[in-house]
C-alpha positions as CSV (number, residue, x, y, z in Angstrom):
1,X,-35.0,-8.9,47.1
2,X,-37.2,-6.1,46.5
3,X,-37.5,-4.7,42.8
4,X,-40.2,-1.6,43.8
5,X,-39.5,1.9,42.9
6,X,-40.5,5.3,44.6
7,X,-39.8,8.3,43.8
8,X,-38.5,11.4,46.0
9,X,-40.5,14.4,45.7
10,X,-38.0,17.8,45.7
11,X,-39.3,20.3,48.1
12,X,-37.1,23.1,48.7
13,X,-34.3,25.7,46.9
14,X,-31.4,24.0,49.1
15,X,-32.8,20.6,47.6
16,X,-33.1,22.0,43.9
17,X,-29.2,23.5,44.1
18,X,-28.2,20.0,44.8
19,X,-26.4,17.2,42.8
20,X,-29.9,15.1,41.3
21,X,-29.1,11.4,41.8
22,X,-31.3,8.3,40.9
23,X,-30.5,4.8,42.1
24,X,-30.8,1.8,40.6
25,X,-30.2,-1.1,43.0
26,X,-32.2,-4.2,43.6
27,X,-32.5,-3.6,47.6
28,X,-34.5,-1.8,49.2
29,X,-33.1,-1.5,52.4
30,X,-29.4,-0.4,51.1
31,X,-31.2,2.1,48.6
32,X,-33.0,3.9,51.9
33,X,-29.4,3.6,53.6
34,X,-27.5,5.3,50.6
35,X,-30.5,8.1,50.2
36,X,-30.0,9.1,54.0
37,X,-26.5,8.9,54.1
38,X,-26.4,11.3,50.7
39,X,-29.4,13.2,52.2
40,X,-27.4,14.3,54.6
41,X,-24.1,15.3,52.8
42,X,-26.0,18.3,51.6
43,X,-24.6,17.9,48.0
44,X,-27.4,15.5,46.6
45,X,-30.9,14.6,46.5
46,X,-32.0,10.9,45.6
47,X,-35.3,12.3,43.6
48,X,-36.3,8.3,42.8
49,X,-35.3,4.8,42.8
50,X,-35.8,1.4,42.1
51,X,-35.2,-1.8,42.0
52,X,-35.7,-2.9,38.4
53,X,-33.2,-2.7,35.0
54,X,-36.8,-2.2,33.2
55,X,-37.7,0.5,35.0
56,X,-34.6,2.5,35.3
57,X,-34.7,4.1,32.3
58,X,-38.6,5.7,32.8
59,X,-37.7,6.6,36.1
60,X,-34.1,8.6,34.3
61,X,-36.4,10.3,31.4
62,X,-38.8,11.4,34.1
63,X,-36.8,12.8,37.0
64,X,-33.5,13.7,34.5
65,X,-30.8,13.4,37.5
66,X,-27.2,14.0,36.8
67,X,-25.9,10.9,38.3
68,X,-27.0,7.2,38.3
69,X,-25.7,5.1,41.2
70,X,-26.3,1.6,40.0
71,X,-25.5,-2.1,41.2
72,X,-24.4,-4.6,38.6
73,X,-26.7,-7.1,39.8
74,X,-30.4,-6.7,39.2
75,X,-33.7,-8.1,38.7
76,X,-35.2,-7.6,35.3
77,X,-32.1,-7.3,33.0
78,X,-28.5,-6.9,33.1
79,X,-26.3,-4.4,35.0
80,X,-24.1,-4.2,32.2
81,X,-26.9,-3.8,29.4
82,X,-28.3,-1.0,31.7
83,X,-25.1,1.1,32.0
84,X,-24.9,0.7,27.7
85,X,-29.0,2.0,26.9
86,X,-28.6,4.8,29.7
87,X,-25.1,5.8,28.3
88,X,-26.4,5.9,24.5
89,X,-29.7,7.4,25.4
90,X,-28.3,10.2,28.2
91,X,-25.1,10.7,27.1
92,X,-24.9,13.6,30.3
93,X,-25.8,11.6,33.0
94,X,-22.8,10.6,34.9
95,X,-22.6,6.6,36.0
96,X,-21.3,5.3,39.2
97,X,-21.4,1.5,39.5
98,X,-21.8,0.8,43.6
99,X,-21.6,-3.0,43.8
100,X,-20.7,-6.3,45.2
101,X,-19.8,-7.8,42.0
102,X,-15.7,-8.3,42.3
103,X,-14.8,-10.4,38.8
104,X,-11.9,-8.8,37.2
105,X,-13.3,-8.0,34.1
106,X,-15.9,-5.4,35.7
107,X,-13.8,-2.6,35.5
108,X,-13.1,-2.6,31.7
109,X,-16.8,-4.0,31.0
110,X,-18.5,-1.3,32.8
111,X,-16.6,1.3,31.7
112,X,-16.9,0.1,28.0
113,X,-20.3,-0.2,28.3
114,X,-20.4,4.0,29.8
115,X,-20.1,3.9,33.6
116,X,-17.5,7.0,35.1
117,X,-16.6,5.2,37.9
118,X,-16.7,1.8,40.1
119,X,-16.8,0.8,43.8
120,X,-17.2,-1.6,46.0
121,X,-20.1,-1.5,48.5
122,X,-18.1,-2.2,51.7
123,X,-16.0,1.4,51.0
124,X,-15.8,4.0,53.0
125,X,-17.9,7.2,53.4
126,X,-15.4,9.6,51.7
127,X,-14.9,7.2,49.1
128,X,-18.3,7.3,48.0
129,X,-18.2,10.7,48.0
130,X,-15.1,11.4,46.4
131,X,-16.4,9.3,43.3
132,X,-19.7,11.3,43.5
133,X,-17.5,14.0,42.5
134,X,-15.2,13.0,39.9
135,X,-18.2,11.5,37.8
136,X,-20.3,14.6,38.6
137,X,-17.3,16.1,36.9
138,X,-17.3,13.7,34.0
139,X,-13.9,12.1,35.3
140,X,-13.2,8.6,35.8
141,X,-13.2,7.1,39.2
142,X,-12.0,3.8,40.9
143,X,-10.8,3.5,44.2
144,X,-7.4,2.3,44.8
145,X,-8.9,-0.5,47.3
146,X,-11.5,-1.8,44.9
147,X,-8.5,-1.2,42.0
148,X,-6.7,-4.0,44.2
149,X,-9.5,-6.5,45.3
150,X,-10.6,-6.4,41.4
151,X,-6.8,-7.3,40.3
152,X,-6.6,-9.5,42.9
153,X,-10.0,-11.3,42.7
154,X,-10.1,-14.8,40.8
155,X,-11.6,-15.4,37.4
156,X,-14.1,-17.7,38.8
157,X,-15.4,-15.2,41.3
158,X,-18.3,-16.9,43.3
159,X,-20.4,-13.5,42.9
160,X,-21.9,-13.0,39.5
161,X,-20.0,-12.8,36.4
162,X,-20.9,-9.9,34.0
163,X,-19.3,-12.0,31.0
164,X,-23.0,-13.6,31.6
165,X,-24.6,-10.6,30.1
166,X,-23.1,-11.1,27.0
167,X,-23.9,-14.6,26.1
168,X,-26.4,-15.4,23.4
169,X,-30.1,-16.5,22.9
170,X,-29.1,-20.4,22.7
171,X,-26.4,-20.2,25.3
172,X,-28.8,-18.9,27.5
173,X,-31.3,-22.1,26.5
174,X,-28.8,-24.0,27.6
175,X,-27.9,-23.1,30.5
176,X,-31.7,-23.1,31.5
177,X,-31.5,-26.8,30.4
178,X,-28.0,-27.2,32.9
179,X,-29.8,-25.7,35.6
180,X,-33.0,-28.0,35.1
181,X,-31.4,-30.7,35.3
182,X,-31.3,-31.6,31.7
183,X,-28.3,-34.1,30.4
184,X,-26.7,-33.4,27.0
185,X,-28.8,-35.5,25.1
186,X,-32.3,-34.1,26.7
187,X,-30.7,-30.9,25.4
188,X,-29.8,-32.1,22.2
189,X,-33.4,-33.6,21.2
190,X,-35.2,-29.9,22.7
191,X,-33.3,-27.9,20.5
192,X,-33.1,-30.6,17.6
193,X,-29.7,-30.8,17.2
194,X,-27.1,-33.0,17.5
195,X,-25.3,-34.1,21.0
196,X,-22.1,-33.8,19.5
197,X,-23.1,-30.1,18.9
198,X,-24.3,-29.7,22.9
199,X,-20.8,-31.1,23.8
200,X,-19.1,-28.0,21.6
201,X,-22.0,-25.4,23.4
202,X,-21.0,-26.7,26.5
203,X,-17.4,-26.6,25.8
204,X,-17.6,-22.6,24.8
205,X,-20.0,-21.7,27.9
206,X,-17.3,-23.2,30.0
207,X,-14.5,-21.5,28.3
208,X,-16.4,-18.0,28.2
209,X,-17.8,-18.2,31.7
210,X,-14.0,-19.4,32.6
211,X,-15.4,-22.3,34.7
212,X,-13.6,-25.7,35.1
213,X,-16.0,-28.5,34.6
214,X,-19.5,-29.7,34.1
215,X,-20.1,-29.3,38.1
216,X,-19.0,-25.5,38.1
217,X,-21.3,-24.9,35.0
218,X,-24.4,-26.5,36.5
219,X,-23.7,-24.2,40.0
220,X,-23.4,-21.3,37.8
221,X,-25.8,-21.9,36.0
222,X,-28.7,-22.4,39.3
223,X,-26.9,-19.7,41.4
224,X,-27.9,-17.1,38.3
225,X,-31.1,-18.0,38.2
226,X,-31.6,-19.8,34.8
227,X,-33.7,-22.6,36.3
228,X,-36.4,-19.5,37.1
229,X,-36.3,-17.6,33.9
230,X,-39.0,-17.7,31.4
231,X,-41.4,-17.6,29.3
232,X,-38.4,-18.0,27.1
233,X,-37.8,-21.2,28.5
234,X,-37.4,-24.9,26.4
């Protein structure tokens, strides 16, 4: 997965009268997809992208768009956490989550945290468009079909779960422990404190992250990508 930025120089008065979009998505190959499909609507310019949650937010003060096309899942912070500091620092930029992420909480998290609208990568043309639109307008957008597959869709969705971007400091230690390969009472004596206490941590990581056993939480757990995170690790 590619995290690099670059940034799309505005060259002409039919390119200035156009919709300024910025996206925020950690492939590269889908972001120069969505730029030339955009490009050539004739309604908006992609003046920069990248990759990165950390960058996202220079690249939004430099360029000032009026819409930011964002994915849920990115390198460098949470989807979630992004949609929440561009929201409270750019209240007038418009937010259209374009993802693969399918848990049925997304809907209400993203639009809690500021997002106008939400779809689903495999939609159509129009539908992209049509959103483009509504949030450019400050309106709310879903699409019926990703409306549907998000009702639909089980708790314990296989893609990533944006309940994760709301768990704390320690929960996130242990998880990094789960995905190591730590057992509970490795845990316990790393943190210095009790086993009894990892069993109850344990307990409410699997109830939050809705997950059914000790198995599940150890997938989740390596699939997210806590066994690489640092330096804040144990």
């Amino acid at each position: 997965m590619d995290s690099g930025s670059s940034v799309a120089v505005v060259r002409d008065s039919a390119e200035l009268s156009s919709t300024r979009v910025v996206l925020v998505d950690g492939q590269r190959l889908f972001r120069q997809a969505l730029s030339a499909l955009l490009a050539g609507q004739g309604e908006y310019t992609v003046v920069g992208e990248t990759g990165c949650a950390d960058e996202a937010l220079e690249l939004i003060a430099t360029l000032q768009p009026a819409v930011v096309i964002t994915e849920l899942q990115l390198s460098g912070g949470s989807g979630v956490e992004l949609i929440a500091q561009i929201h409270a620092r750019f209240p007038k930029v418009a937010i259209l989550v374009l993802t693969t992420v399918r848990a049925r909480d997304a809907v209400a998290t993203i639009r809690r945290a500021g997002a106008l609208g939400y779809l689903l990568k495999d939609c159509a043309g129009t539908q992209l468009r049509a959103a483009l639109r509504d949030v450019a307008c400050g309106r709310w957008h879903q699409s019926r079909i990703a409306s549907t597959r998000t009702t639909c869709a089980p708790l314990r969705d296989p893609n990533v779960s944006t309940r994760a971007a709301y768990l704390t400091e320690r929960q996130r230690q242990i998880l990094r422990s789960v995905a190591r390969g730590y057992g509970t009472r490795e845990i316990a004596k790393m943190l210095g404190v009790s086993v009894r206490a990892i069993h109850q941590q344990r307990e409410r990581l699997r109830a939050t992250l809705q997950l059914n056993s000790t198995a599940e939480l150890t997938r989740f757990a390596v699939r997210e990508g806590f066994a690489e995170e640092g330096p804040r690790a144990l």
